[in-house]
Every structure is written in structure tokens, then in C-alpha cells.
C-alpha positions as CSV (number, residue, x, y, z in Angstrom):
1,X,44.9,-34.2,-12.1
2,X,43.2,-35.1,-8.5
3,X,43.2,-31.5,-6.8
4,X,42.2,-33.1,-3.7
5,X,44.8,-35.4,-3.0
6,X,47.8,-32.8,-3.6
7,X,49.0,-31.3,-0.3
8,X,51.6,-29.4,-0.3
9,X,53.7,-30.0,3.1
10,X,55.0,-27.4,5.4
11,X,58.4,-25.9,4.7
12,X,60.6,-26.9,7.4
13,X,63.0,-23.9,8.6
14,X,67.1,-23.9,7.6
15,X,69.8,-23.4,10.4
16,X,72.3,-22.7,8.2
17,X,70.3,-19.1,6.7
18,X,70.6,-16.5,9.3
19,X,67.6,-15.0,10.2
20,X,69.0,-11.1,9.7
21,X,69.4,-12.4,5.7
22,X,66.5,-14.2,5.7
23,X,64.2,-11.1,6.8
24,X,66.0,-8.8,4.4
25,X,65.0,-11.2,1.6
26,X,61.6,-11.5,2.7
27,X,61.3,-7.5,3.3
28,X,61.5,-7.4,-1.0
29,X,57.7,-8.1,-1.2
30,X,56.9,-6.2,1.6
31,X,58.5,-3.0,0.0
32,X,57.0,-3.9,-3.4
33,X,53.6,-3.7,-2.1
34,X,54.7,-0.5,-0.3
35,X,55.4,1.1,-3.3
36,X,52.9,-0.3,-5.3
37,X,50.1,1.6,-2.8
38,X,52.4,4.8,-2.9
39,X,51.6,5.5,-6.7
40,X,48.0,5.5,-6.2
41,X,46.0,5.6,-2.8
42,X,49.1,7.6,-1.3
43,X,50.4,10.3,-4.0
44,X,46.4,10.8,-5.5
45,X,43.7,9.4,-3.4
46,X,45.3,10.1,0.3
47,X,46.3,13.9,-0.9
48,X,43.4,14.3,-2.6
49,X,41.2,13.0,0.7
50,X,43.4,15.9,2.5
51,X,43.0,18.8,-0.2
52,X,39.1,18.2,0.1
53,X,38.4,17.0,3.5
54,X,41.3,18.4,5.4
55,X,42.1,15.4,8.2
56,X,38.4,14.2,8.0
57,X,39.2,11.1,6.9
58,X,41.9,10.0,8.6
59,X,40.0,7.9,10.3
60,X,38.9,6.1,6.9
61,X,42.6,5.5,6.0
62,X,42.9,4.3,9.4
63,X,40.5,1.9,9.7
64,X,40.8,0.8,5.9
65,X,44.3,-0.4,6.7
66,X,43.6,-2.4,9.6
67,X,40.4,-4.3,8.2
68,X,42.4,-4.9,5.2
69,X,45.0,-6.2,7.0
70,X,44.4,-10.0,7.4
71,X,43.7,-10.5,3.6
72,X,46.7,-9.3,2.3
73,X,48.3,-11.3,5.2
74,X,46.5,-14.8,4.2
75,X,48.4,-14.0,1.0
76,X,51.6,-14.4,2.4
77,X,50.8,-17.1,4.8
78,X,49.8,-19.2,1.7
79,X,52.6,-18.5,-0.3
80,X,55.1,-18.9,3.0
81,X,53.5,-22.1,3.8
82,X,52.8,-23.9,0.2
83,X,55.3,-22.7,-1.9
84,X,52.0,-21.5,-4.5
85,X,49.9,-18.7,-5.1
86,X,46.8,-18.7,-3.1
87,X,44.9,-19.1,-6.5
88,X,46.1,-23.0,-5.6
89,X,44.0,-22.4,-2.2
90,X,41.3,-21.3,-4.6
91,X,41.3,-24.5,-6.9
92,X,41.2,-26.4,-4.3
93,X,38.3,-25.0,-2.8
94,X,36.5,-25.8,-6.4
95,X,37.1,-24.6,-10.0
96,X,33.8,-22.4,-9.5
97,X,35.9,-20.0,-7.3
98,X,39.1,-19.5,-9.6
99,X,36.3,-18.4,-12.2
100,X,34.6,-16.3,-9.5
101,X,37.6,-14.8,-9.0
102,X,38.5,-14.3,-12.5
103,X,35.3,-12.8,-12.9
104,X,35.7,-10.2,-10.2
105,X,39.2,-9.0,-11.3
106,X,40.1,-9.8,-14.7
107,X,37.5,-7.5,-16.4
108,X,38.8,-4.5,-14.3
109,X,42.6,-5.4,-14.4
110,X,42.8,-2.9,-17.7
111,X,40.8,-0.2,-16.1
112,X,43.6,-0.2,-13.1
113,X,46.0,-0.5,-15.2
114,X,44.7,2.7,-17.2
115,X,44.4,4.5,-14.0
116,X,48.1,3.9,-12.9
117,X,49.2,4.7,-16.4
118,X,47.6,8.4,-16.1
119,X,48.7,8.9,-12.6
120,X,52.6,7.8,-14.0
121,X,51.9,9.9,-17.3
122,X,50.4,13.2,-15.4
123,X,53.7,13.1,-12.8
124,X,56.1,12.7,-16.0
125,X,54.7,15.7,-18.1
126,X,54.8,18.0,-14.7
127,X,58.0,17.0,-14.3
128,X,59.6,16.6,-17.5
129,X,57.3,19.9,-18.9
130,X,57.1,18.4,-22.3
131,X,54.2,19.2,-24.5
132,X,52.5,16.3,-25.0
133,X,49.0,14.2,-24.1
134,X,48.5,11.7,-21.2
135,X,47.5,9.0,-23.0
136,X,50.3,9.2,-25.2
137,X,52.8,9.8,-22.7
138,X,51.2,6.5,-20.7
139,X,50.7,4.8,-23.6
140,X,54.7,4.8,-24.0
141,X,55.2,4.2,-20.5
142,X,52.9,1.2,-20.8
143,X,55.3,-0.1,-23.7
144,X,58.5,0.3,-21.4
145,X,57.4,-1.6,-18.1
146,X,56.1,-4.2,-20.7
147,X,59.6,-4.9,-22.1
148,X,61.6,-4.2,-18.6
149,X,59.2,-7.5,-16.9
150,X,60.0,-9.3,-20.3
151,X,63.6,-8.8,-19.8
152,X,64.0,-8.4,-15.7
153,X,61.4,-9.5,-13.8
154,X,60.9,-9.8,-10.3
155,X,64.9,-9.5,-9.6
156,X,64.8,-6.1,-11.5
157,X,61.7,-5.4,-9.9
158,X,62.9,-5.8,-6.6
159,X,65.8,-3.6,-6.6
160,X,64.7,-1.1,-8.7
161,X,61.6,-0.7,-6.0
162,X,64.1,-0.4,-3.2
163,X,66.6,2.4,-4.1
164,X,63.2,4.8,-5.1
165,X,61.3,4.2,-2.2
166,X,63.5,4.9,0.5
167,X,64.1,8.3,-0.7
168,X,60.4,9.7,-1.4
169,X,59.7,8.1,2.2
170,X,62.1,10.4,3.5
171,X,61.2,13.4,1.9
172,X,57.6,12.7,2.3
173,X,57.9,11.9,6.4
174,X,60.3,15.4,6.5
175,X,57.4,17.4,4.1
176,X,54.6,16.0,6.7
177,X,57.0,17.2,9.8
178,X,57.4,20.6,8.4
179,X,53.4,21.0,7.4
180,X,52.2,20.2,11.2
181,X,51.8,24.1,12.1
182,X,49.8,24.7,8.9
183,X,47.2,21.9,9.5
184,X,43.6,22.6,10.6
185,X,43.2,20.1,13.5
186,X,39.9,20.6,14.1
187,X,38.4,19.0,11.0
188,X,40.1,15.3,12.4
189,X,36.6,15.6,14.5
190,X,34.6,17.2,11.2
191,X,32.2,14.0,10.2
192,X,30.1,16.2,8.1
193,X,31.1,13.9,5.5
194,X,28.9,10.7,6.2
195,X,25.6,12.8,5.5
196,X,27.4,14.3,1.9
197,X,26.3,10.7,-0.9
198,X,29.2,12.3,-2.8
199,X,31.5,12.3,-0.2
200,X,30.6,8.6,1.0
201,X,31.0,7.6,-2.8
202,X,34.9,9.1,-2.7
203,X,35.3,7.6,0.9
204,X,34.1,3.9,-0.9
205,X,37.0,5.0,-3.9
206,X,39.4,6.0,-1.4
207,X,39.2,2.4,0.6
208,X,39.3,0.8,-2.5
209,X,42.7,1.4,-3.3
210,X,43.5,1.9,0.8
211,X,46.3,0.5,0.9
212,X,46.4,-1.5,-2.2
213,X,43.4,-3.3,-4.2
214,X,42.9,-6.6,-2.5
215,X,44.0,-8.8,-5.8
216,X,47.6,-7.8,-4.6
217,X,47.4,-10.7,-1.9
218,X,47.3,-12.7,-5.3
219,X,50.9,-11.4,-6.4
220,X,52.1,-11.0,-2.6
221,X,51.7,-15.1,-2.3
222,X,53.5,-15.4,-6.0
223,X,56.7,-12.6,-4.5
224,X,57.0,-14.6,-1.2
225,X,56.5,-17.9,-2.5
226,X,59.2,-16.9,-5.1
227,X,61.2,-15.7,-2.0
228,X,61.2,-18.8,-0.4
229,X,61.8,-20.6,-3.1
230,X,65.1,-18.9,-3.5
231,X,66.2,-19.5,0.2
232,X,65.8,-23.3,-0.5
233,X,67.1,-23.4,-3.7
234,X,70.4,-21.6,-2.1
235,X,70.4,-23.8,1.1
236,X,68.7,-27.2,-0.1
237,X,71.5,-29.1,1.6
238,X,70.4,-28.1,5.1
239,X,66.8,-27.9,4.2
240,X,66.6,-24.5,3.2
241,X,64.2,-22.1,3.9
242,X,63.0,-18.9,6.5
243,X,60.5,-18.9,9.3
244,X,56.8,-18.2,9.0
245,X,56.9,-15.4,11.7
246,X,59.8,-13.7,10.0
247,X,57.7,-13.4,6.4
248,X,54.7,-12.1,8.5
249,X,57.1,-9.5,10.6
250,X,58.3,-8.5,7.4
251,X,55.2,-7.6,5.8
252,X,53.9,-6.2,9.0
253,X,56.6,-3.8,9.2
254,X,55.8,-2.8,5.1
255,X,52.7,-2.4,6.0
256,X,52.7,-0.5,8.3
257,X,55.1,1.8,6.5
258,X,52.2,2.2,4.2
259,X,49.9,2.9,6.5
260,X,51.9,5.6,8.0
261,X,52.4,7.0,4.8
262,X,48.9,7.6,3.6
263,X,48.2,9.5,6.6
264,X,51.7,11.7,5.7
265,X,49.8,12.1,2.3
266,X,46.6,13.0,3.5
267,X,48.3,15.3,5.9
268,X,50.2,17.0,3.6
269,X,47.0,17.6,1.4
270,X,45.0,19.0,4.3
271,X,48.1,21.5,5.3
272,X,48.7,23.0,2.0
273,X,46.0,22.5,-0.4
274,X,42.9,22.1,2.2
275,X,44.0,25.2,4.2
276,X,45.2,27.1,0.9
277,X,41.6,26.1,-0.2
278,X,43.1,24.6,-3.2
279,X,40.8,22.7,-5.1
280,X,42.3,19.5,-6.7
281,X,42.8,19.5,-10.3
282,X,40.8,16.9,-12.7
283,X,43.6,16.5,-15.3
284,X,46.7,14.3,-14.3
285,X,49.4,16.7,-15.6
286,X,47.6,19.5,-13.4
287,X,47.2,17.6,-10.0
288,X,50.8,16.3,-10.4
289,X,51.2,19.9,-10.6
290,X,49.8,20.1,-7.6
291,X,51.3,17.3,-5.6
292,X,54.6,19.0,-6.7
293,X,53.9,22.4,-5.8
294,X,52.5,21.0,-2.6
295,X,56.5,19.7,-1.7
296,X,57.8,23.1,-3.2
297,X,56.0,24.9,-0.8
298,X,57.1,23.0,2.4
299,X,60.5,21.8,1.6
300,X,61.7,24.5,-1.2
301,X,62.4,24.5,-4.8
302,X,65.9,22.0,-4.2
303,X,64.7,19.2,-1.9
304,X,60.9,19.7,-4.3
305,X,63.1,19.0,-7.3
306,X,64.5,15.8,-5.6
307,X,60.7,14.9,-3.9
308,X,59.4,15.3,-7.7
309,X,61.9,13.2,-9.2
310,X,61.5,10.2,-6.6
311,X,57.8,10.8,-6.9
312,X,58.2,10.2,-10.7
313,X,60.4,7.4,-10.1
314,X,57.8,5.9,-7.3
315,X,55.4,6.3,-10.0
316,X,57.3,4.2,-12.3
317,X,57.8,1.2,-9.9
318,X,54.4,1.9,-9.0
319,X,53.1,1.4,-12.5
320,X,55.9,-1.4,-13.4
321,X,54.9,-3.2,-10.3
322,X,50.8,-3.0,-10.9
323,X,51.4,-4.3,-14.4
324,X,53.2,-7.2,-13.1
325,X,50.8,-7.7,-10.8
326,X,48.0,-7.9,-13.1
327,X,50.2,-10.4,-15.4
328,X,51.0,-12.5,-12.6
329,X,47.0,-12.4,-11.3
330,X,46.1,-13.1,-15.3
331,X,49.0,-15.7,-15.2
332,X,48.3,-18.1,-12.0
333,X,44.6,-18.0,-12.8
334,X,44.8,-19.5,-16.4
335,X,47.0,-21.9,-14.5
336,X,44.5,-23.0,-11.8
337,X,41.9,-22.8,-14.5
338,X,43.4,-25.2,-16.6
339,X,45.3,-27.1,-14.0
340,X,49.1,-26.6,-15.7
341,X,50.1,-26.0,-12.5
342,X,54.0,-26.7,-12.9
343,X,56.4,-23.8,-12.6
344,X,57.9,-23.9,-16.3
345,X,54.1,-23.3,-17.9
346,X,53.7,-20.3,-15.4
347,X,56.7,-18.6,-17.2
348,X,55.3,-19.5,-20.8
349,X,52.3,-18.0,-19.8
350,X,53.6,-15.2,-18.4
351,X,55.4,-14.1,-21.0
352,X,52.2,-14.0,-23.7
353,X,50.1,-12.5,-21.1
354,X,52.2,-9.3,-20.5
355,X,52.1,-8.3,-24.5
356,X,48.5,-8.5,-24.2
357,X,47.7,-6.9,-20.7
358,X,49.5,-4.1,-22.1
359,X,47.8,-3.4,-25.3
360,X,44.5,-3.7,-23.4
361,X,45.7,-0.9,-20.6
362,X,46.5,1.3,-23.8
363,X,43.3,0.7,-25.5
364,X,41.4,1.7,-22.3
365,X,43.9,4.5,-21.7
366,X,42.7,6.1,-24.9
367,X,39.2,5.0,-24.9
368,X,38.0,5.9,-21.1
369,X,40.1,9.0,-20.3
370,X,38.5,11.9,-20.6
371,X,38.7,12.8,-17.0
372,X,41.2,11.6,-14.5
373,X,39.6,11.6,-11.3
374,X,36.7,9.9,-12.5
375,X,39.0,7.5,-14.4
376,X,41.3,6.8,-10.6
377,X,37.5,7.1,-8.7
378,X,35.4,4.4,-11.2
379,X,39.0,2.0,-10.9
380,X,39.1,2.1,-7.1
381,X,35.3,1.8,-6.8
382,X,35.1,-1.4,-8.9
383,X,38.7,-3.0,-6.6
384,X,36.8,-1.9,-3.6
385,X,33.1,-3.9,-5.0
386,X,35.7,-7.1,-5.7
387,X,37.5,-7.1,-2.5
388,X,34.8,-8.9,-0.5
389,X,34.9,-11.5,-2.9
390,X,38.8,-11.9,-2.1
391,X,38.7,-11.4,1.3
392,X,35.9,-14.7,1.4
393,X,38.2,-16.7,-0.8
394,X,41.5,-16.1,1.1
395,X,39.8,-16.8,4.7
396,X,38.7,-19.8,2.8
397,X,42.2,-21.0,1.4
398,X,43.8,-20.5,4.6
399,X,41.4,-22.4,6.4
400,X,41.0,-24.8,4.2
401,X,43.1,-28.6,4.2
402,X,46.1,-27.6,2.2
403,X,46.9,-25.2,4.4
404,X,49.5,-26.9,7.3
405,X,47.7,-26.6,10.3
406,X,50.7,-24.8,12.1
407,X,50.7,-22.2,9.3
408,X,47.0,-21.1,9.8
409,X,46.2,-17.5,11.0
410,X,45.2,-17.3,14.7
411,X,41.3,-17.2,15.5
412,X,41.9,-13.4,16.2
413,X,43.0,-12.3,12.7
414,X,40.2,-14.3,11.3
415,X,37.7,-12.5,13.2
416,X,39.0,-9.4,12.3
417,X,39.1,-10.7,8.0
418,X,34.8,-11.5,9.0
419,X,34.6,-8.1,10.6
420,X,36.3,-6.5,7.8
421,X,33.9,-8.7,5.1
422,X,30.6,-7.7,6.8
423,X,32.1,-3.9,6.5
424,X,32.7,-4.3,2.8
425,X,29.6,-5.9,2.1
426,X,27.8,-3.2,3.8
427,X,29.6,-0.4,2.0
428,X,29.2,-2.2,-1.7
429,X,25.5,-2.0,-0.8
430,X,25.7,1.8,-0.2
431,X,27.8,2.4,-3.2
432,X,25.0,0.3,-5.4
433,X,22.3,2.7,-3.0
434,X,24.0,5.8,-3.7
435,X,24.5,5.2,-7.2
């Protein structure tokens, strides 16, 4: 196979699909990575940032979000624009940074996995109050979302992810609303924090998974190019297809519903648990305790039986999507390693891969938890020590000669993908320091 002569041309826009359709299609990715950062940074690491630091780090989440941005982005560009994953943009760049790559993420895929899996397993004995352990519980759990991506997919994926969110965003926007008066505002100034070593090492957790580990711009290019592929299978006789600025307004606008949600989060865990001086709980089953209680509190026991249930649900699509994530990463890189690169072998690998990926996540769900937040803390350190690795290798792919020129990112958004590199770089070194 010559890697340097394939070029994958740029998809030319259908009149016959209507934008409004078009968007709505496109807007599936864009909620699954939504509720894919919901599970973990938002329902854990955002509340717990709150419970501890009150609004201290807001800021982080803030800032996080936005220097994150343009690598998640350059995933859907790629995948808008080629049709491929932007492990394709890797290959091309050389086979030394697929394996880079590989060795960055594939090593802590499990330990992600694992930390999901007790999140899920913690929410469902809270609130299911059966008697029973959290690695068994996520072990089972595990064994579930490995048979639903077996059987569904994406398409199950998808709509499954849609119906769950919208309701725990609601009740989550109307629990933030009613805990306003209970907040202490004055700690949004309190920086106290950047002189604590343990504090900075939770603050370099917290971005890790803030909004989403950055191997997600790996599956976001597989979801949109499997988008797109859809339009112009269903309108091939006009050219099929949607427009590059409608993929990127669609994951702008799920992004930033993510954004605004981890600051509902980490309000909510400043007004009830920071100013009840609540300290979080290490178990899972106790902090999903917690987290429950917290909606109880503001909202009362009927809408906090609802918020619970979507939460467990969220939890679910949160674990069911990460898994898939991880198979799909595990997937496209064997692909690009070995250059099978035709869509049929992607499926065939896929389907051995998720068997596998699944008894490793039990394995180190039985091995490494003995304490959850340092299980969630030790996952979200190592995505955040990967993600400048990712964030090099997208700017790269996107700026690289398979990508049509029209498609690249403007000069601004790549500035800002540097900025946020030099930032990551800088914090990896304190984490290493602080160590």
C-alpha cells in the first residue's frame, strides 16, 4: 500500500439533504460525547471539585474546556472532510506515530474503562440498594454493554444516548438554579489551591477528564465520519452529503452543553456538600450516595428519584459509550498499524476487540480497586499525561496534505491547540515534580 499517494478528496455538499436534517444527524456525535463526559468529569470529578473547593475551580473547568477545544474539533474536521478516523491522518504522518499513539493510550484504555465501570457500579448499588460489591456489580455491567455494541452499535448507541441525556440535563440545570442562594461566592476568588501540591495533583486529574480524555477526538472522527457516510449513502444520487460548518456547529453547540454542565456539577457540589462541609466519600456506592442525596436535598425526594434514575441511566450510556470508544480507538489503530484499512476489516476487528477490552476492564476492575477516588484520580492523571501527545498528532493530521485545504482549521484555532500544548506540557511536568 503507498500511504503517500492516497488522498482522500473533499466531500462535496448535497442540495437535495436539508440542512435542519442534516444538523440533527450530525448533533448524534455531539450528544454522545456529551454524555460520555457527563458520567465522569461531570457526576464525579466536577462535584467532587465543588464538595472540596467550593467554586475555586471554576476557573480550571473553564479554561480546561476551551484549551481542549480545538483537539476534539480537529477530530471532527478529519472525519467531516476524509470520510476516516484521524488515526488515517496519523499513518500518514508515519507509522512511528500510530505506535506513539498506541503507546500513550492503549495501555491505560483498561484502567478508564475500570474507572467508568465503578463510577456506573457505585450509582447502581445506591440506587438499586442491593447488597452486593462494586466490582461485581461492574463486572456484570461490563458484560452487558459488551453484548449491547455486539448486537446494536452505534445506531443503538445513538438513541439510547439521546432520550437519557435530555432529562438529567434538565434536572441538573433546575438542581443548579435552585442551589444558587446556598453557594459560597466568595471562594470563586479563593486560589489558595495553587500553593496546596495535593490540590494541584486533583486540579491535573480533574483536567484530565475535563471534558472528556482527548482519545475521544479518535472516536468523534469514527461517529462523524460514520455520519456522513450515512448522508451519502442515503443521497448518493445528488452527491450526498452535509456541510463542514454544520458538523462543527453541531459539536460546538454539544460542547458547550458540556461545558455548561460541569460548571452546574461543580456548582451543585460547592452549594450542598462544600457549604454542608460534607466531605466526599472514597467508596463509589457511598459518593453516589452522595451525588443522590445532593439532588434530594435541592429538588425533593420525587424529582431526586427521577435525577437518580437518569443519572443511573447517564451512567450507563456513559459506560456503554467509553467502551465503544476504547474498541473503536483499539480497532482503527490495528488498522492503520497494519494498513487493512477497508471498512469491512474495521468491523471484523471490531467485533474480536470488544470480547477482549472487556475482560481486560474486569480484570483491572478486580485487581486495582481498592479505593475509588484513587482508582478515577490515577485514570484521569494518566488521560491528562497522554493528551499532549494527541493534541501534537491531531494539529499535525489536520495540517498535514490529506487534509483538503478548504477543510483546515483557521490559523486562530491552531494557535489556540499550541497554547493549549505548551499548557499541558507544563502541567505533565508538575505532576512528574509533584509526584
Amino acid at each position: 500500500m503507498n500511504v503517500g499517494s492516497a488522498r482522500p478528496q473533499p466531500i462535496t455538499p448535497a442540495a437535495a439533504v436539508g440542512r435542519k436534517q442534516a444538523v440533527w444527524r450530525l448533533i448524534g456525535p455531539a450528544l454522545l460525547f456529551s454524555g460520555v463526559a457527563i458520567g465522569t468529569s461531570h457526576l464525579v470529578q466536577s462535584t467532587r471539585a465543588g464538595a472540596v473547593y467550593g467554586l475555586g475551580l471554576v476557573g480550571v473547568i473553564v479554561l480546561a474546556n476551551l484549551l481542549k477545544y480545538p483537539a476534539f474539533r480537529f477530530g471532527v474536521d478529519y472525519g467531516h472532510a476524509t470520510g476516516q478516523s484521524i488515526l488515517a491522518g496519523y499513518r500518514h504522518l508515519g507509522r512511528w506515530a500510530v505506535l506513539l499513539f498506541a503507546l500513550a493510550i492503549l495501555p491505560i484504555t483498561p484502567i478508564i474503562h475500570a474507572a467508568v465501570a465503578a463510577a456506573t457500579s457505585g450509582v447502581f448499588i445506591a440506587v438499586t440498594g442491593i447488597d452486593a460489591t462494586t466490582p461485581a456489580v461492574g463486572a456484570i455491567l461490563l458484560l452487558i454493554v459488551g453484548g449491547v455494541l455486539l448486537a446494536g452499535g452505534y445506531d443503538w448507541l445513538d438513541k439510547i444516548n439521546r432520550v437519557l441525556l435530555s432529562f438529567l440535563v434538565f434536572s441538573t440545570v433546575l438542581a443548579t438554579a435552585l442551589v444558587l442562594p446556598r453557594v459560597a461566592w466568595p471562594t470563586l476568588t479563593d486560589f489558595t489551591w495553587m500553593t496546596d501540591p495535593v490540590a494541584v495533583l486533583f486540579v491535573i486529574a480533574l483536567a484530565g477528564f475535563m471534558p472528556n480524555p482527548l482519545e475521544v477526538s479518535v472516536s468523534q472522527s469514527l461517529w462523524t465520519a460514520r455520519v456522513e457516510s450515512d448522508l451519502r449513502g442515503e443521497n448518493s444520487g445528488s452527491g450526498g452529503g452535509s456541510r463542514l460548518e454544520d458538523a462543527r456547529l453541531a459539536f460546538a453547540s454539544g460542547y458547550a452543553l458540556t461545558a455548561i454542565l460541569a460548571i452546574c456539577f461543580c456548582i451543585m457540589g460547592a452549594g450542598v456538600m462544600h457549604s454542608g462541609a460534607v466531605t466526599p466519600e472514597s467508596s463509589a456506592p457511598a459518593f453516589a450516595a452522595q451525588v443522590i442525596e445532593l439532588y434530594r436535598s435541592v429538588l425533593g425526594d420525587g424529582a431526586a428519584l427521577l435525577a437518580s434514575v437518569a443519572a443511573l441511566s447517564v451512567m450507563l450510556t456513559t459506560l456503554l459509550g467509553g467502551v465503544d470508544i476504547g474498541c473503536r480507538i483499539v480497532a482503527s489503530t490495528l488498522q492503520q498499524a497494519t494498513d487493512r484499512t477497508e471498512p469491512a476489516s474495521f468491523g471484523a476487528i471490531y467485533r474480536v476487540i470488544v470480547p477482549v477490552v472487556v475482560g481486560l476492564d474486569i480484570l483491572v476492575l478486580f485487581t486495582l480497586l481498592s479505593d475509588f477516588t484513587t482508582l478515577m484520580d490515577l485514570a484521569t492523571s494518566l488521560a491528562f499525561i497522554a493528551a499532549p501527545v494527541i493534541a501534537i498528532l491531531n494539529h499535525l493530521s489536520v495540517a498535514g496534505p490529506t487534509m483538503p485545504a478548504e477543510a483546515r482549521p483557521s490559523r486562530r484555532i491552531q494557535a489556540l491547540n499550541l497554547a493549549a500544548i505548551i499548557v499541558m506540557l507544563g502541567l505533565t511536568a508538575a505532576f512528574f515534580t509533584l509526584r
